[in-house]
N, C-alpha and C positions, 0 to 999 in steps of 0.2 A: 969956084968951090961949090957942090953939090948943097943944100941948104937938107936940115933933120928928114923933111917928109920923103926927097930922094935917096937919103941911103937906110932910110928906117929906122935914123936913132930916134928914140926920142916917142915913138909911137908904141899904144899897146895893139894887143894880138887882135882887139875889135873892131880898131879902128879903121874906118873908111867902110863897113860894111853895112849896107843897108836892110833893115828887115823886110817880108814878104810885105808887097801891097797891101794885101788881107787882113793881117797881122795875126794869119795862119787858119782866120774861122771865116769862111765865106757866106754861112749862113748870116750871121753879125751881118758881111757884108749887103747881101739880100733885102736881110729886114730893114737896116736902117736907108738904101739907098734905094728899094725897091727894084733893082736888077742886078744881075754881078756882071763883071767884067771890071775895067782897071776904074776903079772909082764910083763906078756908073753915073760918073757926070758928063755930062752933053753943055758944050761952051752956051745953049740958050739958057740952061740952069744958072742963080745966082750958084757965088762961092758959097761952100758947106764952110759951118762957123768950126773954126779949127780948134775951139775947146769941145764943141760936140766930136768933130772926129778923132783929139787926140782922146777922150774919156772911152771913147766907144773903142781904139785900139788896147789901151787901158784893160777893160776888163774882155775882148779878145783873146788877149794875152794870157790874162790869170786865171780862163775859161778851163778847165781842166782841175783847177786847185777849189775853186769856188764849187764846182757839180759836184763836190766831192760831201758837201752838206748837204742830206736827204730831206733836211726841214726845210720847207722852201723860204719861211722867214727869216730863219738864222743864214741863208743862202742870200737873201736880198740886204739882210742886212750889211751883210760882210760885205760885197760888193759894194755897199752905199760906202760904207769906212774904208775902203781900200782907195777908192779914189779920194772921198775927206784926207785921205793920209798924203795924198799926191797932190793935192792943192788945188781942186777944183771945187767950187760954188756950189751950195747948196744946189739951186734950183739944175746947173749943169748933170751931178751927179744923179736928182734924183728922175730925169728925163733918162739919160744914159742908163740906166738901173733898168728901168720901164720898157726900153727899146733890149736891151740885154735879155729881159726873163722874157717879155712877149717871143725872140726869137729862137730861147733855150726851150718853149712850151712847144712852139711849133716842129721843133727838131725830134722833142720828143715823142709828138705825135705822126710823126711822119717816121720813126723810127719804129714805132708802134706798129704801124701801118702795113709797112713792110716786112714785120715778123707776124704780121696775123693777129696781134693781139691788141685789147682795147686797154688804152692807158690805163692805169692804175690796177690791171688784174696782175696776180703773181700767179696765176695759172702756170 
């Protein structure tokens, strides 16, 4: 007799599916690993501490909802409380924050860059 996970009782619509590497922002990935590609770990690197990389997929994810704050402190804040809300460490969250806006600045100026224009002009 077939057991739930072979005839799909028993499972929801998500289940078994894994999100992108990235966890959709490669820039995130970039900054915090300093190359992209799947991880940009090279076996001579120790292992990346898996509270830093799940915080950093963390606000990856919520990347899009958080830039939607034009104040960059109420912007850092939020991100700091969105992962305090998910249960990460003080000092984790506020590493993850720091690594987050240094790589949301550099996107921004590099998006700058490529339209001609210097940060902060509303020309």
């Amino acid at each position: 007799i077939p057991g739930p996970a072979a005839t799909g009782a028993g499972t929801s619509a998500g289940a078994g599916r894994r999100p992108p590497a990235t966890g959709g922002n490669a820039s995130l990935e970039t900054a915090v690993t300093g190359e992209s590609g799947v991880g940009g770990w090279s076996p001579e690197d120790p292992l990346p501490d898996p509270e830093r990389v799940a915080a950093d997929r963390v606000l990856a994810r919520r990347s899009s909802t958080l830039l939607r704050e034009p104040d960059l402190r109420r912007r850092r804040d939020r991100a700091y409380a969105l992962l305090v809300r998910n249960g990460f460490d003080p000092e984790t969250c506020r590493s993850a924050v720091r690594r987050w806006m240094a790589a949301e600045s550099a996107n921004s100026m590099l998006d700058a860059d490529a339209e001609g224009v210097e940060p902060g002009d509303d020309a």
